[in-house]
C-alpha positions as CSV (number, residue, x, y, z in Angstrom):
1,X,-38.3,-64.4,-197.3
2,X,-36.4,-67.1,-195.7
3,X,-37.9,-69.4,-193.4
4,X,-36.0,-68.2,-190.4
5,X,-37.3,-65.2,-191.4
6,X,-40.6,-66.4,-191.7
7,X,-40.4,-67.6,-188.1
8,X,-38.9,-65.2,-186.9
9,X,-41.8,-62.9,-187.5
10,X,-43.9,-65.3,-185.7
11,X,-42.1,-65.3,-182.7
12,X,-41.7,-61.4,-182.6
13,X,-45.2,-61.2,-183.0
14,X,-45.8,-63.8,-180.3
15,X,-43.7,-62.0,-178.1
16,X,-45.0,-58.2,-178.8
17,X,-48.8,-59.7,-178.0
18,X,-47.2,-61.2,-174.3
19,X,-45.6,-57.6,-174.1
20,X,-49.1,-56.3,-174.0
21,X,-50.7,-58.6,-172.1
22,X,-48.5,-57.3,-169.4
23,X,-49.7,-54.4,-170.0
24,X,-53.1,-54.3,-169.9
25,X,-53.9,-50.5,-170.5
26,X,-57.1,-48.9,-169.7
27,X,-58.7,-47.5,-173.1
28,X,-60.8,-44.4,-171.5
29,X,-57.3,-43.4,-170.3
30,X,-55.5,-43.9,-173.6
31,X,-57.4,-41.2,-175.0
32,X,-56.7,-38.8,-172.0
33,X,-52.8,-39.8,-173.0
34,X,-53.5,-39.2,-176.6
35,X,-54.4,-35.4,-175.3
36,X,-51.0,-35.2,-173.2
37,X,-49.2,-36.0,-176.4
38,X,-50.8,-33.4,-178.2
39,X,-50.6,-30.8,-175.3
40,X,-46.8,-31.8,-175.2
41,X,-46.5,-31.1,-179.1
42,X,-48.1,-28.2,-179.0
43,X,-45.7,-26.3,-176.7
44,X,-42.7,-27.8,-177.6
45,X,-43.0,-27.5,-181.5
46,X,-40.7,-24.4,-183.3
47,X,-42.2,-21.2,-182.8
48,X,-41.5,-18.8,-185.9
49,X,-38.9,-17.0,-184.8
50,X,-37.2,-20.5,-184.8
51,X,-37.7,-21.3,-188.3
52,X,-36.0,-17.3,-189.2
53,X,-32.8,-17.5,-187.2
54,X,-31.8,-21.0,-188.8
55,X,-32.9,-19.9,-192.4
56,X,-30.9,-16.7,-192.0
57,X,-27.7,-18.6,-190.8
58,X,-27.9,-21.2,-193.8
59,X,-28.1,-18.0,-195.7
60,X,-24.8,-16.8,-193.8
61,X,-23.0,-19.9,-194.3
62,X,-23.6,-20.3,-198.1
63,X,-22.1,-16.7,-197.9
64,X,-18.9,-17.9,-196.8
65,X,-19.2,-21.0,-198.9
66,X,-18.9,-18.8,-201.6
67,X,-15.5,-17.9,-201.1
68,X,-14.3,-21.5,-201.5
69,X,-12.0,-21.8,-204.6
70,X,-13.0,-23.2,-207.9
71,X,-16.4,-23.1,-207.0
72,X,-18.6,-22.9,-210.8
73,X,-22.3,-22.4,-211.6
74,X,-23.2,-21.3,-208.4
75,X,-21.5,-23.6,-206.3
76,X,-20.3,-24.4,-203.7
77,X,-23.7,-23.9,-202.0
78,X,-25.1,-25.0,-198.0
79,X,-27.6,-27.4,-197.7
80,X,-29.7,-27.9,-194.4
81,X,-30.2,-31.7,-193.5
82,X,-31.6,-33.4,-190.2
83,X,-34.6,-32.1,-187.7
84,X,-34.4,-28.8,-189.7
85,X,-35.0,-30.1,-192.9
86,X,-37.5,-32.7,-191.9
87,X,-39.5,-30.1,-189.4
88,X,-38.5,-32.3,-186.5
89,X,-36.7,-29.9,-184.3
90,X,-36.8,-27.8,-181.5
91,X,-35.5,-24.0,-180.3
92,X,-32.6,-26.3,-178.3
93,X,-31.9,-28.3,-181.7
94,X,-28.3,-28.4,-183.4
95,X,-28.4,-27.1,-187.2
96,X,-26.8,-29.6,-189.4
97,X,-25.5,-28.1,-192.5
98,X,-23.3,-29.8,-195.7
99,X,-21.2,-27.5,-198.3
100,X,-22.3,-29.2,-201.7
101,X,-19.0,-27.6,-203.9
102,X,-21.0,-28.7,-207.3
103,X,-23.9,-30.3,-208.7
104,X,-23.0,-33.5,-210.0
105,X,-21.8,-36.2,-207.0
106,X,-18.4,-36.4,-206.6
107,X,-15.7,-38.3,-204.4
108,X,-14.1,-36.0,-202.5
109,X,-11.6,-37.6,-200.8
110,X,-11.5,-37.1,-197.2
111,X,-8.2,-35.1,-196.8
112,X,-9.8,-32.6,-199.0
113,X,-13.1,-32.4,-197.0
114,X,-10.6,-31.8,-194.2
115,X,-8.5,-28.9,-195.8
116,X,-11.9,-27.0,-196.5
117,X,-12.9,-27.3,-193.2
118,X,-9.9,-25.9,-192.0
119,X,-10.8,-23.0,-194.8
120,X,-13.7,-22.5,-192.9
121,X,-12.5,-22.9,-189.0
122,X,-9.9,-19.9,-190.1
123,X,-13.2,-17.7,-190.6
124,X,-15.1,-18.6,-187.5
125,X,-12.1,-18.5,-185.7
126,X,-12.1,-14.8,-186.1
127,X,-15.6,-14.3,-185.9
128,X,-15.1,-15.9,-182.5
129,X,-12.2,-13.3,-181.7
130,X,-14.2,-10.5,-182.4
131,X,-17.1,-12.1,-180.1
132,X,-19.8,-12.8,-182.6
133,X,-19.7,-16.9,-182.2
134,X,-19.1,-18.4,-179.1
135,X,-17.3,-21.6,-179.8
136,X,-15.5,-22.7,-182.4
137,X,-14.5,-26.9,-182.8
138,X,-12.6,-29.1,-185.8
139,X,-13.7,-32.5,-185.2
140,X,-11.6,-33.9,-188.2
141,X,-11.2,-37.4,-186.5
142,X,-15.4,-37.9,-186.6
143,X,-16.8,-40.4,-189.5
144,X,-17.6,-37.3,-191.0
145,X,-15.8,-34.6,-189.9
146,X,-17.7,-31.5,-189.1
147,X,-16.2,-28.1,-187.7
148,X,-18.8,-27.3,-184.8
149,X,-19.9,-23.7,-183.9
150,X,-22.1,-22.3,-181.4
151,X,-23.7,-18.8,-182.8
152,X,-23.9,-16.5,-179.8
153,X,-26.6,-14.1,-180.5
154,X,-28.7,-16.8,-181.1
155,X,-27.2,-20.1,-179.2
156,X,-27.6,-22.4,-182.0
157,X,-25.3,-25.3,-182.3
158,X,-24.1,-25.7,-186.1
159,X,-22.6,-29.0,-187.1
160,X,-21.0,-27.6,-190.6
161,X,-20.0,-30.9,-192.8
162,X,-18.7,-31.2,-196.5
163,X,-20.2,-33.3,-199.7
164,X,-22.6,-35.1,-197.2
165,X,-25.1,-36.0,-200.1
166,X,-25.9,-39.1,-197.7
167,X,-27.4,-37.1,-194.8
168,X,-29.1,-34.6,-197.1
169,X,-31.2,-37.4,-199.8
170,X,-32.3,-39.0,-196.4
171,X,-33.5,-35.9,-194.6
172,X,-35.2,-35.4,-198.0
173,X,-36.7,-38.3,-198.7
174,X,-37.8,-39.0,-195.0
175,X,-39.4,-35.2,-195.2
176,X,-41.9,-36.2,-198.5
177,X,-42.6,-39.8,-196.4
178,X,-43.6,-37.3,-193.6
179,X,-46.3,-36.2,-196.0
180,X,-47.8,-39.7,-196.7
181,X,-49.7,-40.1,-193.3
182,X,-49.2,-37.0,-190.8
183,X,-48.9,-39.3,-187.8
184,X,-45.2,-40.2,-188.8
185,X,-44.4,-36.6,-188.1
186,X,-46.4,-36.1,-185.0
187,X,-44.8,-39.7,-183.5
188,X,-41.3,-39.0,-184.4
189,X,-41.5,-35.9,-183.0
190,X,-42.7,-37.1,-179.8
191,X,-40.6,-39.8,-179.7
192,X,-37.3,-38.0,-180.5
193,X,-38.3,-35.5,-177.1
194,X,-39.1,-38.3,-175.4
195,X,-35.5,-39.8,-175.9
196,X,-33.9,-36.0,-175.6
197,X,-35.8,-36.1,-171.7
198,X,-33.9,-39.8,-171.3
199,X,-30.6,-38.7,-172.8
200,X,-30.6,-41.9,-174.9
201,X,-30.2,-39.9,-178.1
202,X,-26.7,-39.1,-179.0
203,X,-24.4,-41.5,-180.7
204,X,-21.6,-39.7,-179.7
205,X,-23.1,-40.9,-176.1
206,X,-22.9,-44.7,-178.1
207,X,-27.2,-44.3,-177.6
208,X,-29.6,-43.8,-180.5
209,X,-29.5,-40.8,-183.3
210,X,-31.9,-39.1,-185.0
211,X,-31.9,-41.1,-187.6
212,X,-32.3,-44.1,-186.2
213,X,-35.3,-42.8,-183.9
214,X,-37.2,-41.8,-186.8
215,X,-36.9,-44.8,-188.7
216,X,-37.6,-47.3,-185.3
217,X,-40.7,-45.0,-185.6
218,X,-41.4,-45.3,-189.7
219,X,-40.6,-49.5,-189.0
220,X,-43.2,-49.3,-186.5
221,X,-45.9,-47.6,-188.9
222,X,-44.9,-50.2,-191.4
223,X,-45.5,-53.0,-189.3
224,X,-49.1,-51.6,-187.7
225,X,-52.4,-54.2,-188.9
226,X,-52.9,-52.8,-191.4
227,X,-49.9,-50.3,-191.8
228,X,-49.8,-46.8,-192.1
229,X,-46.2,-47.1,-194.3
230,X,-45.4,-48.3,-197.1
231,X,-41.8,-50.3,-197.1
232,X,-39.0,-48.5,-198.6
233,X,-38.7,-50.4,-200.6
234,X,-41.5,-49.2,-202.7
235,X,-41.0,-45.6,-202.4
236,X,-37.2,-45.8,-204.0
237,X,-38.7,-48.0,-207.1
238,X,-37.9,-45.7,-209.3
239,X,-34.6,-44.7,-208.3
240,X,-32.7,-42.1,-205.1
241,X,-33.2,-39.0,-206.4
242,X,-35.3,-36.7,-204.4
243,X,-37.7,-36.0,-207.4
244,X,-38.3,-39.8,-208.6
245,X,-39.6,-40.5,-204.6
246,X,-41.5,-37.6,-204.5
247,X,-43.4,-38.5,-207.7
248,X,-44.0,-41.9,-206.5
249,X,-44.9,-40.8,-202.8
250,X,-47.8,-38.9,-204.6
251,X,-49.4,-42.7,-205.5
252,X,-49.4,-43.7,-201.7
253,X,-51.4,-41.2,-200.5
254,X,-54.0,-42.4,-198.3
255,X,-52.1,-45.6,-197.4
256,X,-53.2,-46.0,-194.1
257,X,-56.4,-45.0,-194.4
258,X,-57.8,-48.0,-192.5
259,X,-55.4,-47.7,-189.4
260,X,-57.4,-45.5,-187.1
261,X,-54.9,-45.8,-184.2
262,X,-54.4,-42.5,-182.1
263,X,-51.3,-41.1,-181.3
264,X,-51.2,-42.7,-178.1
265,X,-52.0,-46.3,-179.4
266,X,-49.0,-45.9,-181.8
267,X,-46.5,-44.6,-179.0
268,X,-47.2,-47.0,-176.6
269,X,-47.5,-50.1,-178.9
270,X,-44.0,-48.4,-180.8
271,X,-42.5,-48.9,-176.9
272,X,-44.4,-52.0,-176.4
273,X,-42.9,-53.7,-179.9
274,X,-39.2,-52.9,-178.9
275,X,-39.5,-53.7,-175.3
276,X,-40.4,-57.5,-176.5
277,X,-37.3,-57.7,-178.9
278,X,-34.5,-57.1,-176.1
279,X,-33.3,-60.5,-176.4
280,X,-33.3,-60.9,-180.0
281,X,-31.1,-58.1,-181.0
282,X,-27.9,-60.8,-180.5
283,X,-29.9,-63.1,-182.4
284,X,-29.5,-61.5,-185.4
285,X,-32.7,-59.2,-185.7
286,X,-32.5,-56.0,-188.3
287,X,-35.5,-53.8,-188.5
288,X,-35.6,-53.0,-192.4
289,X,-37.7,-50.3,-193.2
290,X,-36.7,-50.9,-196.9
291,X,-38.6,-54.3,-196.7
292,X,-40.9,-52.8,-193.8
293,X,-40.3,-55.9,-191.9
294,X,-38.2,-58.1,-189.2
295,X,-35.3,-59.4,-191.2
296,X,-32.5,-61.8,-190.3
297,X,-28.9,-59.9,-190.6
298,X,-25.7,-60.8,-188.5
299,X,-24.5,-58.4,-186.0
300,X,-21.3,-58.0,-185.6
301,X,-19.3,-57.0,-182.9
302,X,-18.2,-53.8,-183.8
303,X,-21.8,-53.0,-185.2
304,X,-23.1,-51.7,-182.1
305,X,-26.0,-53.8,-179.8
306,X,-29.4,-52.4,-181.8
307,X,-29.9,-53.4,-185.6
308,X,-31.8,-50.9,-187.6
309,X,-31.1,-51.0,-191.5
310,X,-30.1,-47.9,-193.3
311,X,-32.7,-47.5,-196.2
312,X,-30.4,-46.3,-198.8
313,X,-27.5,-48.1,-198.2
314,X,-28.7,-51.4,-196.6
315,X,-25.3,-53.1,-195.9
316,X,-25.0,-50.2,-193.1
317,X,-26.5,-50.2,-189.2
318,X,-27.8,-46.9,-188.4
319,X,-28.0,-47.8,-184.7
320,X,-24.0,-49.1,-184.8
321,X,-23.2,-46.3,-182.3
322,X,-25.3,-48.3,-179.6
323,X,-23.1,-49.5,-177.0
324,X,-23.1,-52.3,-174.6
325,X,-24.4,-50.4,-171.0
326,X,-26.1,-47.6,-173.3
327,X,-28.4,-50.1,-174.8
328,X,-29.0,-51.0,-170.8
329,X,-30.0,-47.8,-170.3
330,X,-31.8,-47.2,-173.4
331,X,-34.2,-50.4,-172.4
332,X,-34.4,-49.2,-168.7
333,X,-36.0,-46.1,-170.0
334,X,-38.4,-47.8,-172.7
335,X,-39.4,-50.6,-169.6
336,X,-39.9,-47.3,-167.0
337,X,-42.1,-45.2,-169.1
338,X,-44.2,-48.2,-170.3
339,X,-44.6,-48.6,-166.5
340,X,-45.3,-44.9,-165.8
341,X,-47.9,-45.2,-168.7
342,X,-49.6,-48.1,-166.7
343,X,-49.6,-46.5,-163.6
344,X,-51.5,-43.2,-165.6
345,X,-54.1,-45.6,-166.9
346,X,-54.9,-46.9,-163.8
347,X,-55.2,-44.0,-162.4
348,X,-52.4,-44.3,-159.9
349,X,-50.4,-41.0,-160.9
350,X,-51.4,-37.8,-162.3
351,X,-51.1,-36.2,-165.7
352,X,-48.5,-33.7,-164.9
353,X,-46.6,-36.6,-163.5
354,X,-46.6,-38.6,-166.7
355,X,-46.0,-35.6,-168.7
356,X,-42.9,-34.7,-166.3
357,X,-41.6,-38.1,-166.5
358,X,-41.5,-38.7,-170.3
359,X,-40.8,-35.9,-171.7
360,X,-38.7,-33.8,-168.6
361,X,-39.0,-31.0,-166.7
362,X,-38.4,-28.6,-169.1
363,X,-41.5,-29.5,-171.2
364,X,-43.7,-29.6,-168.9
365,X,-42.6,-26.1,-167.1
366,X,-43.2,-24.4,-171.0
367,X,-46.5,-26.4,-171.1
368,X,-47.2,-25.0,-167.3
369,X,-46.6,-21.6,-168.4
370,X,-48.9,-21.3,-171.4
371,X,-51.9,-22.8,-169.6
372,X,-53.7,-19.8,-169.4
373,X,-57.2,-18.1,-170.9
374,X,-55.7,-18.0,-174.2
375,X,-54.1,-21.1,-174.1
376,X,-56.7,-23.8,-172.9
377,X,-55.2,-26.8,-172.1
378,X,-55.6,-30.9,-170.3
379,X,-56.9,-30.9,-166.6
380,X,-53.6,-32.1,-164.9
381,X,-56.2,-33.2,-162.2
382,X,-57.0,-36.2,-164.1
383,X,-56.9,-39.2,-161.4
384,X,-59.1,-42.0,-160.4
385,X,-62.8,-41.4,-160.1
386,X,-62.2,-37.9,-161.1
387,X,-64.4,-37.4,-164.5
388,X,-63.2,-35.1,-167.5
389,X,-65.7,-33.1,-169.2
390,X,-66.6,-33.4,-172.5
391,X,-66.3,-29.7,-173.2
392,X,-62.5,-31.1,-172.7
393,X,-63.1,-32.9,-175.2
394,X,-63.9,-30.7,-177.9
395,X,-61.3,-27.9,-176.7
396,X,-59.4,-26.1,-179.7
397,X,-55.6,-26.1,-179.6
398,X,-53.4,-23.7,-179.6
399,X,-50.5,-22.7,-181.7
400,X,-52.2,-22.2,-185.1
401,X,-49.6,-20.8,-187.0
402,X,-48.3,-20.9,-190.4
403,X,-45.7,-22.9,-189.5
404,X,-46.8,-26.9,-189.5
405,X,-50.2,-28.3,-189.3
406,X,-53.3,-27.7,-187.5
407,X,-54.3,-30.0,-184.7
408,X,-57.7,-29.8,-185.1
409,X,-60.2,-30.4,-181.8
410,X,-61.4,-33.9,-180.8
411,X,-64.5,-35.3,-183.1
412,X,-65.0,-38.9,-180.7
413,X,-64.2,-39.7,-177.0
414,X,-62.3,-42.9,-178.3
415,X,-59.0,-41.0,-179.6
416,X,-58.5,-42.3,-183.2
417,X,-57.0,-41.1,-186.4
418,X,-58.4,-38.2,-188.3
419,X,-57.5,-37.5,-191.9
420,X,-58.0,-33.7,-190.7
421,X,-54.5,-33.5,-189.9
422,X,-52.9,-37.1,-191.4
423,X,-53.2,-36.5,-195.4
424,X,-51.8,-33.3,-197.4
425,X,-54.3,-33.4,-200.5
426,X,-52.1,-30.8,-202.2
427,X,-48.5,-32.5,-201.3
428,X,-46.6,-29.8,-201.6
429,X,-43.1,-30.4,-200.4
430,X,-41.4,-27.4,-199.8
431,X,-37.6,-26.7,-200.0
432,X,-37.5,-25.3,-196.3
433,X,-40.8,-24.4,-194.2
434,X,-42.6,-20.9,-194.9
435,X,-40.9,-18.0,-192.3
436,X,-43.5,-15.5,-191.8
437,X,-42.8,-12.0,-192.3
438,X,-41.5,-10.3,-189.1
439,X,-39.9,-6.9,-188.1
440,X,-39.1,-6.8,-184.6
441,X,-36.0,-9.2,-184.9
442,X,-32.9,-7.8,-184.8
443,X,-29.4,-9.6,-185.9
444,X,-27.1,-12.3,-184.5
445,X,-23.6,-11.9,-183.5
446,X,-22.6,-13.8,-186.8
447,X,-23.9,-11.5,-189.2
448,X,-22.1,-8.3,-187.4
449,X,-18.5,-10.1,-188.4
450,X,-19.3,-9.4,-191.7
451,X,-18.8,-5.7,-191.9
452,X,-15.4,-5.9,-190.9
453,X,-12.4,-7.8,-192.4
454,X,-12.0,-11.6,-191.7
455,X,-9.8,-14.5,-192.6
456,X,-11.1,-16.0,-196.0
457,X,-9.5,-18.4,-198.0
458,X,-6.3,-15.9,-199.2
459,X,-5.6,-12.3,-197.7
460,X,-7.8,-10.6,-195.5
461,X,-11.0,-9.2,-197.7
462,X,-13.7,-7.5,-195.9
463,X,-17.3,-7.8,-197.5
464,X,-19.3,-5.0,-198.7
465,X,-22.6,-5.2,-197.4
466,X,-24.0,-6.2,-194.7
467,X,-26.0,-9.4,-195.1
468,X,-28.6,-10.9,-193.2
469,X,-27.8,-14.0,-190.9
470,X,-29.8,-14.8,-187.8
471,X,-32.1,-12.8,-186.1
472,X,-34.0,-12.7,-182.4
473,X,-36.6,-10.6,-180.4
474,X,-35.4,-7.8,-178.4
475,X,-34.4,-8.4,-174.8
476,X,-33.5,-11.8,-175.6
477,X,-29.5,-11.1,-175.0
478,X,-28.4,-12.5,-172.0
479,X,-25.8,-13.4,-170.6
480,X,-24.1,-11.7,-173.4
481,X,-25.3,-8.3,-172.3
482,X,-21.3,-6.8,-173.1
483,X,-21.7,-7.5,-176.5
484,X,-22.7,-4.3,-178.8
485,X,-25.9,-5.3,-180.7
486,X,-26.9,-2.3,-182.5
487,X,-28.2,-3.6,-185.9
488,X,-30.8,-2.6,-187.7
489,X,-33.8,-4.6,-187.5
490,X,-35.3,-7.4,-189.5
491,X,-36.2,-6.1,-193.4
492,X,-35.2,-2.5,-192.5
């Protein structure tokens, strides 16, 4: 470490401890937020169905990936990467998807790439004619080019991509990280919704991306006293590959065993941290979650107005999208709900209120309309000199499902960790989440193209059976009530 680094540190430091001071947040309320954030989870979080519908259309996709020429061994195959493979999306979230065409890396130059997805527009162009996808788009001109389609039994926005081995190791390896302490998960979900609300995370809006969210959060976790990450740095020791980090991930377990912040600690200190480094992005500040620490790296002009370092390949800005007014606006946001948060603590605006304000409308509508018998859920009514009960307290949460982990009830009235639902004893990491076993789902419109011909890669050649693709519940059609959805159901 240099020592500008060294003092630059200091100064970040000095500044994030005036940040707070600003900021002087009342702890009996903290944990009341800490509840919200849980409450907000809870609803929000995929329900099963979600996690069948975007399994069945990768299974769709390799199906069609199949036909690409001088595929060998089993290849070309799909891959899932993003908030699908790391468990971080929603029912509204895109599916990002990458045709690996064999197993060893290769470079694929990028006319190539191009003339496959071409291939592959040809078929989703007359799945789209026969009305089973919505929307078909090329984007050949993208970094990575992608052909876009929108599914329209199901709705779901698929970004399909070619050879992107980048974007599938770091979905990967962020997904076993996930595993080390439980609270990256629950805070980069949270903090990806929150930003979704803002509309501050698109880089094709020149905001922030998923990937850059998540690892502002992991950075954040690192830099905790003491942290709850360990630096990159240490994880890829052994090497890239998704097997090497997983083995050493397994050492790590229980790293931040002696941070007992809550959930709400860590997202408003997380908002706190970069809300005192405004100025300094000019100067030449990089969060590095490889070194899990402020580093010194120039910014160039065309490298976008937020510095956060890609972990794998460290000469590259993840945040370069960022543009000049959108990192206004992304800062406007941070400095509003930190204000919003104040005004909760003191008791100046209501739950719901909060709730509405970070995380949107929508959210707190879905939240609204499961607050029922079944559903126990936070007193909205929360306000000054209005007490909360401690059979509050202690409530159990909903949602306990297969599908992710339990939030299990309140032990203490000061919100703090709980290795309940922060460490994985058995560390399993598996290859896509467990899709329980349902048979009132019936088939997209993507999976009825293929009983019929279709474009492929040479002459028309219809397929011979009819495979599975996406599935949803009955009566969940509209506004595409036209279109004939006759299939069979789920496993019939």
């Amino acid at each position: 470490m240099t020592i500008n680094e060294t003092a630059l540190q200091k100064r970040v430091k000095e500044l994030e401890v005036k940040e707070l001071e600003n900021f002087p947040f009342n702890s009996a309320y903290l944990y009341v937020l800490d509840a919200v954030l849980r409450d907000v989870h809870a609803v929000i979080r995929p329900r099963p169905v979600d996690y069948v519908v975007r399994k069945d259309l990768l299974q769709i996709f390799d199906r069609i990936a199949k036909r690409i020429p001088g595929g060998t061994d089993g290849f070309p195959i799909v891959e899932a990467f993003g908030s699908f493979t790391m468990d971080l999306f929603t029912t509204q979230s895109d599916l990002d998807v990458s045709v690996t065409l064999a197993h060893e890396p290769t470079e694929l130059p990028r006319d190539r790439k191009i003339w496959i997805l071409k291939k592959l527009a040809r078929i989703f162009y007359s799945l789209r004619d026969q009305g089973h996808v919505s929307s078909v788009q090329p984007i050949m001109s993208a970094r990575v080019p992608i052909v876009k389609i929108v599914d329209r039994g199901t709705g779901i926005e698929c970004d399909i991509s070619v050879e992107n081995r980048d974007g599938v190791a770091k979905s990967r390896i962020l997904s076993i990280i996930f595993s080390i302490d439980e609270r990256f998960r629950f805070l980069g979900f949270l903090v990806k919704a929150w930003a979704k609300a803002h509309d501050i995370n698109s880089s094709k809006e020149r905001t922030l991306n998923s990937l850059s969210l998540v690892s502002l959060v992991a950075f954040h976790l690192q830099t905790r006293s003491p942290p709850i990450l360990p630096p990159f740095s240490a994880l890829l020791r052994d090497g890239h590959d998704v097997a090497s980090v997983e083995i050493v991930a397994r050492g790590f377990q229980h790293y931040g065993r002696a941070n007992r912040e809550s959930l709400a600690e860590l997202f408003v200190s997380l908002l706190t941290k970069l809300s005192s480094v405004e100025t300094l992005w000019r100067e030449g500040i990089c969060a590095s979650t490889y070194e899990g620490s402020w580093i010194l790296k120039e910014l160039k002009s065309h490298d976008g107005n937020i510095n956060v370092e890609d972990f794998l390949d460290r000469s590259q800005n993840i945040a370069r999208a960022v543009g000049t007014a959108e990192v206004k606006k992304i800062y406007e946001c941070i400095n509003r709900s930190l204000a919003r948060i104040f005004s909760f603590t003191k008791g100046w605006i209501q739950a719901f209120e909060l709730k509405r304000f970070l995380f949107g409308t929508d959210a707190v509508e879905e939240l609204e309309h499961h607050c029922n018998s079944d559903f126990p859920r936070l007193d909205d009514s929360i306000g000054p000199n209005t007490s909360y009960s401690k059979t509050n307290h202690k409530r159990s949460f909903p949602f306990d499902d297969p599908i992710g982990p339990r939030v299990d009830p309140y032990q203490a009235k000061i919100a703090r960790y709980d290795e309940s639902y922060g460490v994985n004893p058995n560390f399993e990491i598996p290859p896509f989440p467990q899709i329980p076993y349902r048979s009132d789902y019936h088939q997209s419109q993507t999976s009825a193209g293929f009983q019929g011909p279709f474009f492929g890669f040479g002459e028309a050649n219809p397929l011979d059976i009819r495979y599975p693709a996406a599935y949803h519940e009955p009566k969940q059609y509209e506004p595409h009530q036209f279109v004939d959805r006759s299939f069979p159901p789920f496993f019939s």
